[in-house]
C-alpha positions as MATLAB code, in Angstrom:
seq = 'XXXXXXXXXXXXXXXXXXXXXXXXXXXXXXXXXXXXXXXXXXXXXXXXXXXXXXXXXXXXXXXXXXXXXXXXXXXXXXXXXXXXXXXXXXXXXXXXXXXXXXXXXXXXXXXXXXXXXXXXXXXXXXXXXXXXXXXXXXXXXXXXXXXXXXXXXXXXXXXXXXXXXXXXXXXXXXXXXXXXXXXXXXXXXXXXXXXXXXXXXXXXXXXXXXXXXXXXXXXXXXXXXXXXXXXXXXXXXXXXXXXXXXXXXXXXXXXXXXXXXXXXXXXXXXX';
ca = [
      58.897   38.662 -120.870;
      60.987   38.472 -123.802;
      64.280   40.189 -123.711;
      65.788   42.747 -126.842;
      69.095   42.586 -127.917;
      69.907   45.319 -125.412;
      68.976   43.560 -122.116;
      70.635   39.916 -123.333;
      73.901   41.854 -123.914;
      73.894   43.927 -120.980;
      73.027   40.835 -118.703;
      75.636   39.206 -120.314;
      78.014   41.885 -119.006;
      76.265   41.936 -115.457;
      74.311   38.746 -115.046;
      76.676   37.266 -112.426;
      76.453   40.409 -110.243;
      79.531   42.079 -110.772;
      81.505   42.957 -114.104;
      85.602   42.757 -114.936;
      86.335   44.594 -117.966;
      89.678   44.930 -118.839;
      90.761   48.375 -120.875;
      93.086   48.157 -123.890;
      92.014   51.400 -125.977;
      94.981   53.615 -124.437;
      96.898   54.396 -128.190;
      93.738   56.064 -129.114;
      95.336   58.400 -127.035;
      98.670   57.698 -126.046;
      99.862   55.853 -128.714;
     101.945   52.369 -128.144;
     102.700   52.406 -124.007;
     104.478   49.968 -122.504;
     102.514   46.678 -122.348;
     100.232   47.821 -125.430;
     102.940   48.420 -128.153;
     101.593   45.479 -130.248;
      98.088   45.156 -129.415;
      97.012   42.316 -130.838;
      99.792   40.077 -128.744;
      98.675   42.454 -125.942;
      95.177   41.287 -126.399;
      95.982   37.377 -126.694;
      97.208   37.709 -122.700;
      93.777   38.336 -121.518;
      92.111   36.005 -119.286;
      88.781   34.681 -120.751;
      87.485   34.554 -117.142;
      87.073   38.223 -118.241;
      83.168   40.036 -119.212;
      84.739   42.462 -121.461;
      87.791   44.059 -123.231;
      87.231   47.596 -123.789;
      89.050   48.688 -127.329;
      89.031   51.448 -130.316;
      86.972   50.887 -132.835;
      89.819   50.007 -135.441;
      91.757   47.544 -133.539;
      88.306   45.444 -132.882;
      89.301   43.675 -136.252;
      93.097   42.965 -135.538;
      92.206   41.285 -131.879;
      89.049   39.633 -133.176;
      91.155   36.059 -131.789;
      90.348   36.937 -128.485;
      85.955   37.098 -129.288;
      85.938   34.061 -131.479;
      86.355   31.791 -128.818;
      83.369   29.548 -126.999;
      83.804   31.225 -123.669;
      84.330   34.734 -124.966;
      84.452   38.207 -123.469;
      82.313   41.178 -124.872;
      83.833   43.744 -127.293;
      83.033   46.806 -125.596;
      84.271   49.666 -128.267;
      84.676   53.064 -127.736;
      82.706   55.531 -130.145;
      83.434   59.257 -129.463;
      87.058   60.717 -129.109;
      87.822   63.341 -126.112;
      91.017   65.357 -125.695;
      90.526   65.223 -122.274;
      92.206   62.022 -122.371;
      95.290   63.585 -124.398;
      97.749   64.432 -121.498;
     100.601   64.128 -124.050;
      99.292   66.361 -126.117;
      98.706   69.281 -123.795;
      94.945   69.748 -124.262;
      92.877   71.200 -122.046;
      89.602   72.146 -123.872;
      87.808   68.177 -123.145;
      86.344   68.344 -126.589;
      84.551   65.484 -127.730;
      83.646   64.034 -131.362;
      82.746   61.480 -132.953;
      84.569   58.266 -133.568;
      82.478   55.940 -135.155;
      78.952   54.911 -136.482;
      77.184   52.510 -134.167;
      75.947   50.095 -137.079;
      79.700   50.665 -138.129;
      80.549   49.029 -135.076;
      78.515   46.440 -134.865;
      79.116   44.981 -138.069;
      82.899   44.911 -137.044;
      81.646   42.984 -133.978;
      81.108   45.197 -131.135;
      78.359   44.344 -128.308;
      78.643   46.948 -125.947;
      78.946   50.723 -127.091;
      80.728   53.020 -124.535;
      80.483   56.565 -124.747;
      82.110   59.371 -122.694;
      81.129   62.911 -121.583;
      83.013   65.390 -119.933;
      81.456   68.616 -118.404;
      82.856   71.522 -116.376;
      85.385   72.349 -119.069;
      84.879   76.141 -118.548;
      83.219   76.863 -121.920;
      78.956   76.142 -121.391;
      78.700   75.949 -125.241;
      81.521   73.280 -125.471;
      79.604   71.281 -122.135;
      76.283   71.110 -124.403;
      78.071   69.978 -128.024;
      79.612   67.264 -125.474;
      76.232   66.016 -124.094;
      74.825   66.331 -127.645;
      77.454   64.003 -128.708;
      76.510   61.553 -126.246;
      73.247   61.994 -126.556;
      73.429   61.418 -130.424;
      75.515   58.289 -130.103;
      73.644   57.040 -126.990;
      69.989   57.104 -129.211;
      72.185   55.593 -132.189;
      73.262   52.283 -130.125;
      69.675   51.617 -128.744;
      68.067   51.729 -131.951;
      70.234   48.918 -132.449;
      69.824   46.957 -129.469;
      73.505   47.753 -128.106;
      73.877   48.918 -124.521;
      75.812   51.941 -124.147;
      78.141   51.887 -120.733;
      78.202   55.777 -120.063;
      82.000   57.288 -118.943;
      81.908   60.017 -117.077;
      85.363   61.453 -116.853;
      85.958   64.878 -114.694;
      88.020   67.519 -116.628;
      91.479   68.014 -115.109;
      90.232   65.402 -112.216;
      94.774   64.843 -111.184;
      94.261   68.500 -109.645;
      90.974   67.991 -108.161;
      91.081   67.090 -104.196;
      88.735   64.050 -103.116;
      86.319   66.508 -102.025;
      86.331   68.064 -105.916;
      86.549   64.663 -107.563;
      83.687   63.396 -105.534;
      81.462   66.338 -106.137;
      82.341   66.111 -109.969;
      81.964   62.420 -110.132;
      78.314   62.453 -108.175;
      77.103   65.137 -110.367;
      77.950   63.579 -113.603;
      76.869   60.070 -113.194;
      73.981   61.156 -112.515;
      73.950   63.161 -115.686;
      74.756   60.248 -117.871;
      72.407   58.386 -116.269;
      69.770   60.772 -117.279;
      70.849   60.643 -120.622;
      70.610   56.856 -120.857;
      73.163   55.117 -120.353;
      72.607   51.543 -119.487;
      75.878   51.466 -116.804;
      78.519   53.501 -115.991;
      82.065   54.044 -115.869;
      84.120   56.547 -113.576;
      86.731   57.350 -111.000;
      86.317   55.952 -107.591;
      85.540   58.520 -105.065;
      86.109   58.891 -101.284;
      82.403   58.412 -101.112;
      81.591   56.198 -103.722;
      78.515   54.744 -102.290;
      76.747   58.085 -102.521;
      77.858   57.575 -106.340;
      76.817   54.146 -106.705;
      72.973   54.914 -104.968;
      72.207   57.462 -106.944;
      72.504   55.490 -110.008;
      69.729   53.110 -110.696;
      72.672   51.353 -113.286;
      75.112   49.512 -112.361;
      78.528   51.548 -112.302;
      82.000   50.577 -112.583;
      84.923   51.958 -110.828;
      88.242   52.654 -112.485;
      91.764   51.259 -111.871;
      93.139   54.768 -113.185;
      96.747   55.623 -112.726;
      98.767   52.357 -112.401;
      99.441   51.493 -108.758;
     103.075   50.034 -107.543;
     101.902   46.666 -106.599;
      99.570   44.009 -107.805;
      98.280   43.501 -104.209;
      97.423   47.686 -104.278;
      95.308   46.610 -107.377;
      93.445   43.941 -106.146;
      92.697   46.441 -102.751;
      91.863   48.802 -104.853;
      89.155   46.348 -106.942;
      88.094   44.809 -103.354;
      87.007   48.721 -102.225;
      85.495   49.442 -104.870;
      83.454   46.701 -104.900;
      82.889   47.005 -101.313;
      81.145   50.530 -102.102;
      78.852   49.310 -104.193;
      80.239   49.216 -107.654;
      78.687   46.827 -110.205;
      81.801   46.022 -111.642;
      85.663   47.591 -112.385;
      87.593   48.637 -115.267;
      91.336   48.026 -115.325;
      93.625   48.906 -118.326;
      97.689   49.437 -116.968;
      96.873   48.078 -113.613;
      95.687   44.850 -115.376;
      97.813   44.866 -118.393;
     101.469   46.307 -116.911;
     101.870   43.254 -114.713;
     104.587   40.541 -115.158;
     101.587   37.426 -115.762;
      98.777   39.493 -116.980;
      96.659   36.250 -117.359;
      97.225   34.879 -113.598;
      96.566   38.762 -112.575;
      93.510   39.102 -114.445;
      92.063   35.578 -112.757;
      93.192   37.255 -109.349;
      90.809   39.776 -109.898;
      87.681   38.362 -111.443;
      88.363   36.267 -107.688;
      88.343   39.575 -105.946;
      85.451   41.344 -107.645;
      83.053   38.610 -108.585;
      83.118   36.119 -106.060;
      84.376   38.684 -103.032;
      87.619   36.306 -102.273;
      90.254   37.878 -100.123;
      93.147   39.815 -101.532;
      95.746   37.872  -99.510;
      93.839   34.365 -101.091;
      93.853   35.624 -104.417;
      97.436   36.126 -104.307;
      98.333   33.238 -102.778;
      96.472   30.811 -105.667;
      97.552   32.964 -108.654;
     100.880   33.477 -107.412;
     101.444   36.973 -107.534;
     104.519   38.553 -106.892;
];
């Protein structure tokens, strides 16, 4: 069987079983935080060990140093903008457009396409522009042999409880799935392996808020895994940490070859 350009990248991300991508595309949102003021020095501290570095689509060009090496991670770039992200903006509508062009993208380098939808935002019409959206985008990428990783990301999901989140979560990755998307990306629930079944891609479970400790990371990664995800995304948690490099090798440890939390720590010396 021969392979398209969509199945080589995607087992490029996945081949090895499990994926670490490592999130830097917070100012598309936030602006500079702490960690991510200057991007491109942000992005030189990433471990190569690494599948992928999530990013916007207009700082792919000013941290192209970190994809032009031999043993490179993936450029997975974002392509469709949500205010659901906004929190310091004080939106609360989850609207989402579009960012960029797929063939855009790729001709600035990108391999991966990742693509968000939000539902239960309490307007049906606004729900259905933001699965045509990802719909659009999702058709755009596979015509060009990119795979898309899907985010589903539950509107107001810090005043959800577990139960809420979970129930959110399970419905919408399910949805994205539907749609096409060749993985996933979303919140890890208090029942993520009813999440993680229902998915015939593999998903990956977010690092989300940062956590006090590097050790509560690494749990965090080790659980996740644990309930079945294909693979984690970690931005702050991965990024906010006094050696992100040694960090970063920590946790490809944890979530790709399943080594203990206390061991990890001990041979990347933590603190």
């Amino acid at each position: 069987m021969i392979l398209d350009g969509r199945e080589l990248r995607l087992g490029r991300l996945v081949g090895d079983g499990r994926a670490v991508v490592i999130a830097i595309d917070h100012g598309l949102f936030d602006g500079p935080i702490p960690g991510m003021e200057n991007l491109p020095e942000t992005a030189a501290k990433i471990n190569p060990a690494v599948d992928a570095v999530l990013l916007s689509p207009g700082m792919l060009r000013h941290c192209h140093g970190i994809f032009a090496r031999p043993k490179r991670p993936l450029a997975v770039v974002r392509l469709n903008w949500n205010t659901v992200y906004c929190f310091g903006l004080n939106y609360f509508g989850a609207k989402s457009v579009y960012m960029a062009e797929p063939a855009d993208a790729l001709r600035e380098g990108m391999d991966v396409a990742l693509v968000s939808l939000t539902l239960q935002t309490g307007d049906e019409e606004r729900d259905a522009a933001n699965v045509e959206v990802f719909a659009r985008l999702t058709s755009a990428c596979h015509a060009l042999g990119i795979p898309v990783i899907g985010e589903y990301f539950p509107t107001g999901h810090l005043k959800m409880t577990p139960e809420r989140l979970h129930a959110d979560a399970l419905l919408g990755c399910r949805v994205v799935t539907e749609l096409g998307a060749d993985a996933i990306k979303t919140f890890h629930t208090h029942d993520f392996k009813a999440v993680t079944s229902s998915c015939p891609v593999p998903v990956f479970a977010l690092g989300a808020e940062k956590l006090p400790t590097q050790r509560d990371a690494l749990l965090l990664a080790a659980r996740e895994t644990a309930d079945g995800a294909g693979g984690v995304v970690f931005g702050r948690n991965a990024i906010q940490v006094p050696d992100p490099f040694s960090f970063q090798a920590a946790l490809c440890d944890v979530v790709k070859r399943g080594v203990a939390v206390e061991e990890a720590i001990k041979t990347h010396r933590l603190v």
